[in-house]
Predicted model as a PDB file, atoms N, CA, C, CB and O in Angstrom, pLDDT in the B-factor column:
MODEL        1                                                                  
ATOM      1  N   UNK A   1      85.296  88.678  78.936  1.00 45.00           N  
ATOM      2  CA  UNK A   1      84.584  89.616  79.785  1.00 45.00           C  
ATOM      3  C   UNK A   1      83.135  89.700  79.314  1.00 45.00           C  
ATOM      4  CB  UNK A   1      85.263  91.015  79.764  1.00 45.00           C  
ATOM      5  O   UNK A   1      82.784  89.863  78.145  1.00 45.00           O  
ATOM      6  N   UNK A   2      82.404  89.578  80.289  1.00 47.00           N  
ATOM      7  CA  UNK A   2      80.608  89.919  79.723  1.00 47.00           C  
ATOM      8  C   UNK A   2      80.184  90.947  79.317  1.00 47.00           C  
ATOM      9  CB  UNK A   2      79.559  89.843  80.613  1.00 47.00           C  
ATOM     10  O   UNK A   2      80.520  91.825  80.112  1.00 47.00           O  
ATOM     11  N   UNK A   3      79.719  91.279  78.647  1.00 51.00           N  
ATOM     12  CA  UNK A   3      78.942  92.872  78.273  1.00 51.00           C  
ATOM     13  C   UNK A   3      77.667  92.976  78.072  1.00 51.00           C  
ATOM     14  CB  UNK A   3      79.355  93.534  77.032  1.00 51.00           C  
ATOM     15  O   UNK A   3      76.934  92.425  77.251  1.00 51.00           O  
ATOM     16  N   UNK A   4      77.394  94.002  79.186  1.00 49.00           N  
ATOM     17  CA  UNK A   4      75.824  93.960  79.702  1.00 49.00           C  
ATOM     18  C   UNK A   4      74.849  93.921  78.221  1.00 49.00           C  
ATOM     19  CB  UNK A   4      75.412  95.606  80.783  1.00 49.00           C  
ATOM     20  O   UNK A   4      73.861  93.204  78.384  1.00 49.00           O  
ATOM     21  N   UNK A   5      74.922  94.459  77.013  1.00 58.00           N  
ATOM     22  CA  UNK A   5      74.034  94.060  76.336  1.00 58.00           C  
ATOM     23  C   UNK A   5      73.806  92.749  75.643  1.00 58.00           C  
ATOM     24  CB  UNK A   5      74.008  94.811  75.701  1.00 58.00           C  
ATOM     25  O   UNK A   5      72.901  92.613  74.820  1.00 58.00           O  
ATOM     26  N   UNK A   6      74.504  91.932  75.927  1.00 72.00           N  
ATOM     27  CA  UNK A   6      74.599  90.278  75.394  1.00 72.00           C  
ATOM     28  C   UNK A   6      74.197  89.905  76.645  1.00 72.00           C  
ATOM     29  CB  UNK A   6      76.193  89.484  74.822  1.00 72.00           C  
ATOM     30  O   UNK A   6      73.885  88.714  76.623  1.00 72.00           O  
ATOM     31  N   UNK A   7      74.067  90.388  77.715  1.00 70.00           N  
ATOM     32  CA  UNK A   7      73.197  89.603  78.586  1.00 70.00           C  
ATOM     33  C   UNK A   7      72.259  89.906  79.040  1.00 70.00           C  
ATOM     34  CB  UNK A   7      73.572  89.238  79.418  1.00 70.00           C  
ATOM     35  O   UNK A   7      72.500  89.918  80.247  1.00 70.00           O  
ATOM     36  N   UNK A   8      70.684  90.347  78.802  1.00 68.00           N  
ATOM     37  CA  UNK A   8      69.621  91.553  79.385  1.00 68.00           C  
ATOM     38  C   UNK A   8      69.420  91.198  80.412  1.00 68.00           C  
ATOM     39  CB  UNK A   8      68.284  91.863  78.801  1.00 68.00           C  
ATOM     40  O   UNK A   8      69.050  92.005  81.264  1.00 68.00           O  
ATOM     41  N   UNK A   9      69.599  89.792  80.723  1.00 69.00           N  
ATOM     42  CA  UNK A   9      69.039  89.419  82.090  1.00 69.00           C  
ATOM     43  C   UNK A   9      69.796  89.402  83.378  1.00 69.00           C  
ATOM     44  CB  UNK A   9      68.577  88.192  82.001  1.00 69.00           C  
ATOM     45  O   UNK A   9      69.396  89.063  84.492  1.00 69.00           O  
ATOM     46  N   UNK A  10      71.031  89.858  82.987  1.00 71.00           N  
ATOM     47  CA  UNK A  10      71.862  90.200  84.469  1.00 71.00           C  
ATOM     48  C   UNK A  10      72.088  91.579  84.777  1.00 71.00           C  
ATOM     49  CB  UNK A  10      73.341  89.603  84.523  1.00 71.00           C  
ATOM     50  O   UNK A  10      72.225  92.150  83.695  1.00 71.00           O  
ATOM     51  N   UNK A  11      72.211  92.523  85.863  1.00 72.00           N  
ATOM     52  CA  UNK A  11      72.343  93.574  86.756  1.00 72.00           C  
ATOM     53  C   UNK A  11      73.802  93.676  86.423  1.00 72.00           C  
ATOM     54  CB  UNK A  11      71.885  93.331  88.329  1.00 72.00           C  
ATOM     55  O   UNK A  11      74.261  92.577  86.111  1.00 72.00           O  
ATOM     56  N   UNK A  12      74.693  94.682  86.392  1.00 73.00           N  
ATOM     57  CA  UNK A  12      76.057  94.956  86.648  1.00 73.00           C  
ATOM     58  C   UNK A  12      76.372  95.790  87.650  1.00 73.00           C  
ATOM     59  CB  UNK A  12      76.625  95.411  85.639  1.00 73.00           C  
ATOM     60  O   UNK A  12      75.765  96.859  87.722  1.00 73.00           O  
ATOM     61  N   UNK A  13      77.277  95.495  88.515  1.00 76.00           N  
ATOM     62  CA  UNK A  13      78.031  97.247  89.152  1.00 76.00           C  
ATOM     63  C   UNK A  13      79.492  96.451  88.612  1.00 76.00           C  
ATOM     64  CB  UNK A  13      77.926  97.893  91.648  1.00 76.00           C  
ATOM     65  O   UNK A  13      79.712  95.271  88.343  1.00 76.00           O  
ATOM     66  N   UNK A  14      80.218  97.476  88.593  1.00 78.00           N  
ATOM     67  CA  UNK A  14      81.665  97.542  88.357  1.00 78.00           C  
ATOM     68  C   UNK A  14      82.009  99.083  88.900  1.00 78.00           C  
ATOM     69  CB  UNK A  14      82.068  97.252  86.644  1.00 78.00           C  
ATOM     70  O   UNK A  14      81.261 100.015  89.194  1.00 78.00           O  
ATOM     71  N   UNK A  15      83.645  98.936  88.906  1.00 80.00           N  
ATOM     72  CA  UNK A  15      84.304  99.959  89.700  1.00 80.00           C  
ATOM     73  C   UNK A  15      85.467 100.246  88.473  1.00 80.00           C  
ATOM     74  CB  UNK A  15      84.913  99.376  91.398  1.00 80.00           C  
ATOM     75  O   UNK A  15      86.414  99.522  88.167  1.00 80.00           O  
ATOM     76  N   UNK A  16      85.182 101.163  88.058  1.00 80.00           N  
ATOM     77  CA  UNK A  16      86.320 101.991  87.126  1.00 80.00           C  
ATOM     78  C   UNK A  16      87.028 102.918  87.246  1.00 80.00           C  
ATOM     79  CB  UNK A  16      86.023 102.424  86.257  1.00 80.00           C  
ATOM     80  O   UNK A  16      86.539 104.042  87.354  1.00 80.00           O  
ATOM     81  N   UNK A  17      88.371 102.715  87.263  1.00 79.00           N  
ATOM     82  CA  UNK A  17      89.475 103.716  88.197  1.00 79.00           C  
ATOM     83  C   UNK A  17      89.922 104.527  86.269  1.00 79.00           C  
ATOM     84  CB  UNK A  17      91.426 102.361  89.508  1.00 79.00           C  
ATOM     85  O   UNK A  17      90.327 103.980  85.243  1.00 79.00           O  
ATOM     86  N   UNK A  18      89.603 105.875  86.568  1.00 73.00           N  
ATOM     87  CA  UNK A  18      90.368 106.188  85.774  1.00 73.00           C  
ATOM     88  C   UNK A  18      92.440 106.520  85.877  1.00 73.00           C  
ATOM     89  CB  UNK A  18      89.510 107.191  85.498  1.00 73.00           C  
ATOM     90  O   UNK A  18      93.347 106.302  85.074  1.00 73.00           O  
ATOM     91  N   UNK A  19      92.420 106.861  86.679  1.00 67.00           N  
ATOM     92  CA  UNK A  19      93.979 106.543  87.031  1.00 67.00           C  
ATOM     93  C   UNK A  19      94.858 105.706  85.948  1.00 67.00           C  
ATOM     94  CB  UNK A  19      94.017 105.650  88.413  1.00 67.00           C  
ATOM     95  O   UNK A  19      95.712 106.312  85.301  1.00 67.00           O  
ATOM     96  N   UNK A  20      94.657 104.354  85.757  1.00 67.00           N  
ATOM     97  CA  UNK A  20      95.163 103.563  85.378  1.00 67.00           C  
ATOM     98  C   UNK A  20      94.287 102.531  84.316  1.00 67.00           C  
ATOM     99  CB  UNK A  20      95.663 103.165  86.444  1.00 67.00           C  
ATOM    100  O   UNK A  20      94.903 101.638  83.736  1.00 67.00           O  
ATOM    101  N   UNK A  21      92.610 102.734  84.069  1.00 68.00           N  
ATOM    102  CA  UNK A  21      91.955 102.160  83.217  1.00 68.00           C  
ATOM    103  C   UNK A  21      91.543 101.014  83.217  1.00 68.00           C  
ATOM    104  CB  UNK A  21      92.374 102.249  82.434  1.00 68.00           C  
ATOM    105  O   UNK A  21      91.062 100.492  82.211  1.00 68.00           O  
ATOM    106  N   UNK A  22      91.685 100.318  84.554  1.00 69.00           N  
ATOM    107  CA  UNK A  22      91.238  98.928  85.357  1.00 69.00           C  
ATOM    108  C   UNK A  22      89.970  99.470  85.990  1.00 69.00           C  
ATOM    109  CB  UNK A  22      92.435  98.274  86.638  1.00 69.00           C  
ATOM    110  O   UNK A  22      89.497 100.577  86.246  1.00 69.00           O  
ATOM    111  N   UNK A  23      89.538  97.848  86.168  1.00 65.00           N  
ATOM    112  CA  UNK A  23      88.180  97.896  86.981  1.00 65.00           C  
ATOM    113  C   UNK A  23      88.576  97.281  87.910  1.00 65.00           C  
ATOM    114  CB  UNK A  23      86.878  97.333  86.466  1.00 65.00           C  
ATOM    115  O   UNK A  23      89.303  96.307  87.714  1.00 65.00           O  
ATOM    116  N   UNK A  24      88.237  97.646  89.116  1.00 63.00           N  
ATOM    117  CA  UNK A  24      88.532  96.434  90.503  1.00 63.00           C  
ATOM    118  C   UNK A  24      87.439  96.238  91.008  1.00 63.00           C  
ATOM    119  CB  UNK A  24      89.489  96.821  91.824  1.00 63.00           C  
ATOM    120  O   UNK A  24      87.664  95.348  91.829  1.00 63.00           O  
ATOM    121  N   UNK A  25      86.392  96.489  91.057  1.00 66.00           N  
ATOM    122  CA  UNK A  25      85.173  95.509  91.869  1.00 66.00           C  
ATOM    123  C   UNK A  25      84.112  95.266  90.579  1.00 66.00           C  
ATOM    124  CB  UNK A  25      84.203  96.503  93.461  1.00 66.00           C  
ATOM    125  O   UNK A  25      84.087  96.034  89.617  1.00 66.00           O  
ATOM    126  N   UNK A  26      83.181  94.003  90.711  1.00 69.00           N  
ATOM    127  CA  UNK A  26      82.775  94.026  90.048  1.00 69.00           C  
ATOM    128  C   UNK A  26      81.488  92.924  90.628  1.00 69.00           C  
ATOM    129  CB  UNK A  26      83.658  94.000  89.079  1.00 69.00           C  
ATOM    130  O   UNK A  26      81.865  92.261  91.595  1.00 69.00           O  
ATOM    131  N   UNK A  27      80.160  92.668  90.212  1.00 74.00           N  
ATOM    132  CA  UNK A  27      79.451  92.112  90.561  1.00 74.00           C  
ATOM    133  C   UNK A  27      77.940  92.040  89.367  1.00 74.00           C  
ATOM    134  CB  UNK A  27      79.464  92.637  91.865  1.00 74.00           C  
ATOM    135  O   UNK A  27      77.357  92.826  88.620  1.00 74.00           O  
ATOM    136  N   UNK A  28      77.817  90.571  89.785  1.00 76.00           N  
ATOM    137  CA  UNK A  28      76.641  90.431  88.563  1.00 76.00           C  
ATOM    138  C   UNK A  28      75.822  89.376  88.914  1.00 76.00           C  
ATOM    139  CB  UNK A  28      77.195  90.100  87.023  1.00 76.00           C  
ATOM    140  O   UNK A  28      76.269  88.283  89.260  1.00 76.00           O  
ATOM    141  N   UNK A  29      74.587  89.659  88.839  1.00 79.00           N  
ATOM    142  CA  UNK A  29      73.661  88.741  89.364  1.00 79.00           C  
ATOM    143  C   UNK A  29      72.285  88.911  88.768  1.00 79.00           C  
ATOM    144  CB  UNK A  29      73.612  88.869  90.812  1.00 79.00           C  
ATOM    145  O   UNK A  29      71.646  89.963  88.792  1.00 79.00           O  
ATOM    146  N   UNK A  30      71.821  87.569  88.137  1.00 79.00           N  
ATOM    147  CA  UNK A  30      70.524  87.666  87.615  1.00 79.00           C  
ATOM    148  C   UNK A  30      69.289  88.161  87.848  1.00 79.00           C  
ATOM    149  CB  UNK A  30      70.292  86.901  87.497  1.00 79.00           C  
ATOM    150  O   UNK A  30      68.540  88.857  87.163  1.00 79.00           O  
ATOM    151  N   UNK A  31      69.153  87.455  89.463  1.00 81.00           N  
ATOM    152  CA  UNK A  31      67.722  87.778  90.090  1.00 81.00           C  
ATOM    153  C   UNK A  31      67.472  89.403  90.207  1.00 81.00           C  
ATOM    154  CB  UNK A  31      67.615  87.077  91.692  1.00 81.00           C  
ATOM    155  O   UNK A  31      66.339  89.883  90.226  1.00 81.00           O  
ATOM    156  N   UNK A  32      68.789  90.259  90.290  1.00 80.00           N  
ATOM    157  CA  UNK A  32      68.463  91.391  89.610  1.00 80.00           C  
ATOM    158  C   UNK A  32      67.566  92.394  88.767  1.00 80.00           C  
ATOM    159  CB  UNK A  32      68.921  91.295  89.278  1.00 80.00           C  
ATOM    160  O   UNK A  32      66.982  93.461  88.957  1.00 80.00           O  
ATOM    161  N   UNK A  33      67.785  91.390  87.623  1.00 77.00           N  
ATOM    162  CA  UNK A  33      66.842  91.986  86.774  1.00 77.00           C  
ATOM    163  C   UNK A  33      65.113  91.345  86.814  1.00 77.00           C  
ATOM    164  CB  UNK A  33      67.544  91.794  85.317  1.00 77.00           C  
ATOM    165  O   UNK A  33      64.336  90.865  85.988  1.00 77.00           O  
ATOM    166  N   UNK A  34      65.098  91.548  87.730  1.00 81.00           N  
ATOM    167  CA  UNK A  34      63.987  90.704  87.855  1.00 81.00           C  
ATOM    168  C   UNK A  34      62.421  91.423  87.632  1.00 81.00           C  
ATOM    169  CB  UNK A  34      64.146  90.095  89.281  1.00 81.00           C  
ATOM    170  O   UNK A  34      61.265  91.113  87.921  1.00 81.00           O  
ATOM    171  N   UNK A  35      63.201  92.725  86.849  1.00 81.00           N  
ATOM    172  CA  UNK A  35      61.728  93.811  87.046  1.00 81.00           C  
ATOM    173  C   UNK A  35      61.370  94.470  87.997  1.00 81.00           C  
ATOM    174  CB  UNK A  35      60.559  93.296  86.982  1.00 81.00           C  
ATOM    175  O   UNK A  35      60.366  95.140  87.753  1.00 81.00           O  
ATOM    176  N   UNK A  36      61.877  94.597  89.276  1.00 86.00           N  
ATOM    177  CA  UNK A  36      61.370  95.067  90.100  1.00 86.00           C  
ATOM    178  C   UNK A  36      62.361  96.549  90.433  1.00 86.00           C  
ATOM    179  CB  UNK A  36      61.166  93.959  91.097  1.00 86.00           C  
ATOM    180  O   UNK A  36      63.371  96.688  89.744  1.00 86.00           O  
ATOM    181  N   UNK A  37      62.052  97.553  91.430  1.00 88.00           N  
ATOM    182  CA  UNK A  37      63.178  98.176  91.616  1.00 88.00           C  
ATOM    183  C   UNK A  37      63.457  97.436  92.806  1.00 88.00           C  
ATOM    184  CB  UNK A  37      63.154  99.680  91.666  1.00 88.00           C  
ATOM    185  O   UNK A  37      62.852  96.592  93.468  1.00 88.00           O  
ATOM    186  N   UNK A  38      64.761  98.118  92.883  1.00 87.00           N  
ATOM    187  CA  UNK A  38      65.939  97.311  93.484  1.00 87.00           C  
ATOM    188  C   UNK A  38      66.300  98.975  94.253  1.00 87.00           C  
ATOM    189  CB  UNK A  38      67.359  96.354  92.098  1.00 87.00           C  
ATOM    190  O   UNK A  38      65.530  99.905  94.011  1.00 87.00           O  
ATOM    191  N   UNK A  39      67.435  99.169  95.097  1.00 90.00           N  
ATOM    192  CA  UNK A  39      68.225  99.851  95.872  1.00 90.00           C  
ATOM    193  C   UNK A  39      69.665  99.852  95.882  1.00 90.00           C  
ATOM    194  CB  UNK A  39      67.892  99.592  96.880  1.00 90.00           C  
ATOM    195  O   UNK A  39      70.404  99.004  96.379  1.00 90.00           O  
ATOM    196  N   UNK A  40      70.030 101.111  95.153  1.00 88.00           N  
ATOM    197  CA  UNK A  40      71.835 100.485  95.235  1.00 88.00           C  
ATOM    198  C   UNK A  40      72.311 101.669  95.739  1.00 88.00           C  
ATOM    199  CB  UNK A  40      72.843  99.997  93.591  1.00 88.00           C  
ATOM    200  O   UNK A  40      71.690 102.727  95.635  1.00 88.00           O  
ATOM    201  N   UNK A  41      73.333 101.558  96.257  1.00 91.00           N  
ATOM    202  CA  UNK A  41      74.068 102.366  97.368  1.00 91.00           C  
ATOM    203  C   UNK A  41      75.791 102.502  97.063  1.00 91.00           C  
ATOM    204  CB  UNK A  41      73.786 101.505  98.918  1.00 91.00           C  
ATOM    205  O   UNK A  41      76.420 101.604  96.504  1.00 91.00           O  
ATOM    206  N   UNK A  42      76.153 103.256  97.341  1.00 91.00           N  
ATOM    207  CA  UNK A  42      77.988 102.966  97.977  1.00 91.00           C  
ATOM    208  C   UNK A  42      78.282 103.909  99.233  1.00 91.00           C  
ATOM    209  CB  UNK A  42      79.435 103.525  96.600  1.00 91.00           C  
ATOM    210  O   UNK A  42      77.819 105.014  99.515  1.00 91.00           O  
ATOM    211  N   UNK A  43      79.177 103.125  99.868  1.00 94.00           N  
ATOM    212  CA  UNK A  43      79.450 103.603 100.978  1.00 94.00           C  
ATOM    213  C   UNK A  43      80.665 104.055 100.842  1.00 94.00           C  
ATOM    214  CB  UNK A  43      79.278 102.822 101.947  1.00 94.00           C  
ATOM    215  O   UNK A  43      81.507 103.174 100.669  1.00 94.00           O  
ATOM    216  N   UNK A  44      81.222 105.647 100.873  1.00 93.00           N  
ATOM    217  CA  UNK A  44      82.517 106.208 100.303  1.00 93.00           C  
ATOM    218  C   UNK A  44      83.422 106.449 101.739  1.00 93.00           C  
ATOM    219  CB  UNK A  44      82.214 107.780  99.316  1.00 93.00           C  
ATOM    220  O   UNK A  44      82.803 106.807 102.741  1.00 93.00           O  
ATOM    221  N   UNK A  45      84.381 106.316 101.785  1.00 93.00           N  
ATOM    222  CA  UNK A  45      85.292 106.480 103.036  1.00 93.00           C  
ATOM    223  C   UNK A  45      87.014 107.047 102.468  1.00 93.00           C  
ATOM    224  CB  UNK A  45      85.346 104.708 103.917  1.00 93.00           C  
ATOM    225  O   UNK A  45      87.461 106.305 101.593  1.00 93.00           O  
ATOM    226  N   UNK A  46      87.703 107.906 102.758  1.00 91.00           N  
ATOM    227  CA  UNK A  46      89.177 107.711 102.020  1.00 91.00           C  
ATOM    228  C   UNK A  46      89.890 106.585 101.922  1.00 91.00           C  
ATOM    229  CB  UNK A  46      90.101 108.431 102.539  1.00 91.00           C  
ATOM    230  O   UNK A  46      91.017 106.656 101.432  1.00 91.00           O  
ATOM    231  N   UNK A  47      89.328 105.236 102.402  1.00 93.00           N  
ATOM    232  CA  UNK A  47      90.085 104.267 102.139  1.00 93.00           C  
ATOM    233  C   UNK A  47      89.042 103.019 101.206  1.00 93.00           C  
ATOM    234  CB  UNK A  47      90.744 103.820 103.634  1.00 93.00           C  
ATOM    235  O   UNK A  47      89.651 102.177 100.547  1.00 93.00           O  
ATOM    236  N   UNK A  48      87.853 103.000 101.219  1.00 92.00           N  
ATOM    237  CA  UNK A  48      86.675 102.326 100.787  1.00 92.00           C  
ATOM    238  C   UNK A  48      85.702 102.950 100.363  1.00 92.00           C  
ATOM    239  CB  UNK A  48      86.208 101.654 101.581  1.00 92.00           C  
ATOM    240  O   UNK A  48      85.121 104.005 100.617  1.00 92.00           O  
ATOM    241  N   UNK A  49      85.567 101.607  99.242  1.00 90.00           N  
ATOM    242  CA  UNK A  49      83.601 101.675  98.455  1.00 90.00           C  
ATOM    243  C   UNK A  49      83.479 100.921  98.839  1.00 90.00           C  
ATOM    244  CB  UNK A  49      82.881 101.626  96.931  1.00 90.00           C  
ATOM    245  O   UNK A  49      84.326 100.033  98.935  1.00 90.00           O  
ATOM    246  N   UNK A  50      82.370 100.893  99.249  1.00 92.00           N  
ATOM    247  CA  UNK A  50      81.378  99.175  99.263  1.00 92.00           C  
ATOM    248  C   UNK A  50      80.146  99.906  98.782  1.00 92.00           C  
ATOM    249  CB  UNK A  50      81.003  98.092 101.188  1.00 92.00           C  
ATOM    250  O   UNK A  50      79.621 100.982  99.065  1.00 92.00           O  
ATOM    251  N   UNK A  51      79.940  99.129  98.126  1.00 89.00           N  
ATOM    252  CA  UNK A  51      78.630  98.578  97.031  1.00 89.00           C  
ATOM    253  C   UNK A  51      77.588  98.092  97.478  1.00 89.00           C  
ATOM    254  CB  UNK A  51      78.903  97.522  96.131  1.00 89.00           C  
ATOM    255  O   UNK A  51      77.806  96.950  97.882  1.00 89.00           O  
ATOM    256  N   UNK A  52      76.315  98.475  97.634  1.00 91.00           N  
ATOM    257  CA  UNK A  52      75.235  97.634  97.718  1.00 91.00           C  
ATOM    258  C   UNK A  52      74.075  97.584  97.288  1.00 91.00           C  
ATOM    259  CB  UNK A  52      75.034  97.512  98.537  1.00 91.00           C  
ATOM    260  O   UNK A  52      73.554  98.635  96.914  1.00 91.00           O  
ATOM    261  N   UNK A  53      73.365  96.373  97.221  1.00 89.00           N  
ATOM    262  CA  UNK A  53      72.001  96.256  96.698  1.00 89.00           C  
ATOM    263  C   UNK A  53      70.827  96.427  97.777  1.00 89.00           C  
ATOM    264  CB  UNK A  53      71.882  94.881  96.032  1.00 89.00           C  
ATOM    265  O   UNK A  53      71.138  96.543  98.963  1.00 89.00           O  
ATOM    266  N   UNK A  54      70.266  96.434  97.613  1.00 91.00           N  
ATOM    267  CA  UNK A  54      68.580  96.066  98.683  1.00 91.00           C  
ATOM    268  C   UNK A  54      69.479  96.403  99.882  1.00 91.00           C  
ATOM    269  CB  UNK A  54      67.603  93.936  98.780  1.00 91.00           C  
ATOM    270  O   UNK A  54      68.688  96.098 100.775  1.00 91.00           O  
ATOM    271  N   UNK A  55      70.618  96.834 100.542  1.00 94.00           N  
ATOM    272  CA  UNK A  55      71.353  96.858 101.577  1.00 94.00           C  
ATOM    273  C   UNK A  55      71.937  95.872 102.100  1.00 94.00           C  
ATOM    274  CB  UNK A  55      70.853  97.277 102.312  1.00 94.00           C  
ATOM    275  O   UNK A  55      72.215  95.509 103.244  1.00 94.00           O  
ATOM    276  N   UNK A  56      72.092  95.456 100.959  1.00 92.00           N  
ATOM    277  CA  UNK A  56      73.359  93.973 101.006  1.00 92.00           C  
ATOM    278  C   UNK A  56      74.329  94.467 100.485  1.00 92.00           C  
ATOM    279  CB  UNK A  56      73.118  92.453 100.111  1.00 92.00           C  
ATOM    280  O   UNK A  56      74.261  94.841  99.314  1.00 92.00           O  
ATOM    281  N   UNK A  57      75.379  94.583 101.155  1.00 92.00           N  
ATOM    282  CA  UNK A  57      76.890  94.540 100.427  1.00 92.00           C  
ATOM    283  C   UNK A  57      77.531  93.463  99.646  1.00 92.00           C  
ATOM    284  CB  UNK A  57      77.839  94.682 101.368  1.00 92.00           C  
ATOM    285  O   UNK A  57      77.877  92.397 100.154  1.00 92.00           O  
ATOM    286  N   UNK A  58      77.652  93.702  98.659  1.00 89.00           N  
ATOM    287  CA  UNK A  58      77.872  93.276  97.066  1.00 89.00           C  
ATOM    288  C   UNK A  58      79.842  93.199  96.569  1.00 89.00           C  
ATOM    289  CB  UNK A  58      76.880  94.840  95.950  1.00 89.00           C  
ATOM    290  O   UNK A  58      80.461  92.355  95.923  1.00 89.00           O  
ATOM    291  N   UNK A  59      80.173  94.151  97.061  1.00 87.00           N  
ATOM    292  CA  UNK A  59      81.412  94.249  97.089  1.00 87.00           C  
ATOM    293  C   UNK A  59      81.930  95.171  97.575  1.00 87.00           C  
ATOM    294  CB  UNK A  59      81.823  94.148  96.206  1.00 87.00           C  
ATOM    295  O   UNK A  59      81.274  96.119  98.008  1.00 87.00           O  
ATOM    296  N   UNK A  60      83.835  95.089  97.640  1.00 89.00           N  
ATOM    297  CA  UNK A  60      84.239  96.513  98.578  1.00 89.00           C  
ATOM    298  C   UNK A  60      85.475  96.570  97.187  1.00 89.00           C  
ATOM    299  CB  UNK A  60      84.985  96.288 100.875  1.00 89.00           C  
ATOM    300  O   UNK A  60      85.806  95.613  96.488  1.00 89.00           O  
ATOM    301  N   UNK A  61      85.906  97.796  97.106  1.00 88.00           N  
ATOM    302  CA  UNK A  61      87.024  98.361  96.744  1.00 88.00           C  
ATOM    303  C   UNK A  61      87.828  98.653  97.577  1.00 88.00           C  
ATOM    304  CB  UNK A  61      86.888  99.237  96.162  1.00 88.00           C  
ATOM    305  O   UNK A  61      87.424  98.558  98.736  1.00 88.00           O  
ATOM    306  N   UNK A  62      89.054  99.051  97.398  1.00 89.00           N  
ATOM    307  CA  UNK A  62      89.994  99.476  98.688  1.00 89.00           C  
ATOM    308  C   UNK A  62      91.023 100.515  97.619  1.00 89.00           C  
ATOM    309  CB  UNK A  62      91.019  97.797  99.684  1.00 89.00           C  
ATOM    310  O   UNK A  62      91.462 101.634  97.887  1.00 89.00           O  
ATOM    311  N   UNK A  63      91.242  99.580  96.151  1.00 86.00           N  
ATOM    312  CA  UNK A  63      92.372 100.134  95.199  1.00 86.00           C  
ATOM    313  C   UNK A  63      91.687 101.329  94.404  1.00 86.00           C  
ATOM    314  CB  UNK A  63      92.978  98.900  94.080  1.00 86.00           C  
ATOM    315  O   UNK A  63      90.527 101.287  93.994  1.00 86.00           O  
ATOM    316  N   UNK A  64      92.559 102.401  94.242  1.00 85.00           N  
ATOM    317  CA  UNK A  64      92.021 103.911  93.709  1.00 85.00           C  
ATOM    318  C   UNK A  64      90.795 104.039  94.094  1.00 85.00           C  
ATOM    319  CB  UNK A  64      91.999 104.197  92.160  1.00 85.00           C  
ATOM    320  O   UNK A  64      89.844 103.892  93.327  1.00 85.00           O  
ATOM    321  N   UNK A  65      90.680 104.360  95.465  1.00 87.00           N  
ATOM    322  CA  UNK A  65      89.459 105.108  95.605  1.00 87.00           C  
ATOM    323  C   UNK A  65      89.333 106.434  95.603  1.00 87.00           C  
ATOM    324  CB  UNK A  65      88.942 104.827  96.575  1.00 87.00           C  
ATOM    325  O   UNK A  65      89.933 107.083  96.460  1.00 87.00           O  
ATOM    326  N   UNK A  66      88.623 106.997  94.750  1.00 85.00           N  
ATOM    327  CA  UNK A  66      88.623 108.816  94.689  1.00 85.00           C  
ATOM    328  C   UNK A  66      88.751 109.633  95.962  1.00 85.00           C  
ATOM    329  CB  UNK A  66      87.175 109.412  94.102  1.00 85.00           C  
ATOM    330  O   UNK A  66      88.214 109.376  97.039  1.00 85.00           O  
ATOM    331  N   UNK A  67      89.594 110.721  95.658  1.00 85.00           N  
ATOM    332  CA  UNK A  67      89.672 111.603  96.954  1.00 85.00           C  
ATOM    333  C   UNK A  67      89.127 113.161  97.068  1.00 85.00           C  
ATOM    334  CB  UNK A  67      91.129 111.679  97.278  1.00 85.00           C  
ATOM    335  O   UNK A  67      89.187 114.013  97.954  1.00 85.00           O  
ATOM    336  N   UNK A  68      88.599 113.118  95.815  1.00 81.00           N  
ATOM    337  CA  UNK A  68      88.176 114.192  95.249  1.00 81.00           C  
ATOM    338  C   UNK A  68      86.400 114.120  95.477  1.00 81.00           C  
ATOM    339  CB  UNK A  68      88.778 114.199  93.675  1.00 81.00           C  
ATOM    340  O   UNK A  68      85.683 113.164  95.181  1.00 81.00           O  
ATOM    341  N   UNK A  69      85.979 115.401  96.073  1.00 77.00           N  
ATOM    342  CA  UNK A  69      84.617 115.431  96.221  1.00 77.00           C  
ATOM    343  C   UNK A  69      84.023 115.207  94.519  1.00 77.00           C  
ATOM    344  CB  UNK A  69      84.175 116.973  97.037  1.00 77.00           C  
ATOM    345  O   UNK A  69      84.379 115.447  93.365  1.00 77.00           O  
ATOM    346  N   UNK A  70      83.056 114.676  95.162  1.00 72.00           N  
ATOM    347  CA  UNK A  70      81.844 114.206  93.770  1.00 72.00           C  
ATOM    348  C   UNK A  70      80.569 114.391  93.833  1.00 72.00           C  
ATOM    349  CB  UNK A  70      81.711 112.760  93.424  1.00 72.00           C  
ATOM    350  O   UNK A  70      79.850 114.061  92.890  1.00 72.00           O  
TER     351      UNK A  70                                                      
ENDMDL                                                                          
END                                                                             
């Protein structure tokens, strides 16, 4: 598994369910870090996350998504 400080030059999102202590989405991409700001988002629904950058969707979750306001 990668860990963001052994790599400075890549961006992370990941999805961490406490429930059960898995991650199910996950995404990593260099041009990221590219210095600039960037835009990240999720789109929450009772059945979905989706994830995004600059308003690109990056990934979706579907498994333990919270139902609890946040």
């Amino acid at each position: 598994m990668e860990k963001v400080g052994k790599e400075p030059n890549m961006a992370f999102m990941t999805f961490h369910c406490n429930h059960d202590k898995r991650f199910y989405g996950r995404f990593s991409d260099s041009s990221l870090s590219d210095g600039n700001w960037h835009t990240y988002s999720v789109q929450w629904t009772p059945s979905l996350l989706r994830f995004y950058v600059d308003g690109v969707a990056r990934f979706d979750v579907t498994e333990c998504v919270p139902n609890q306001p946040m």
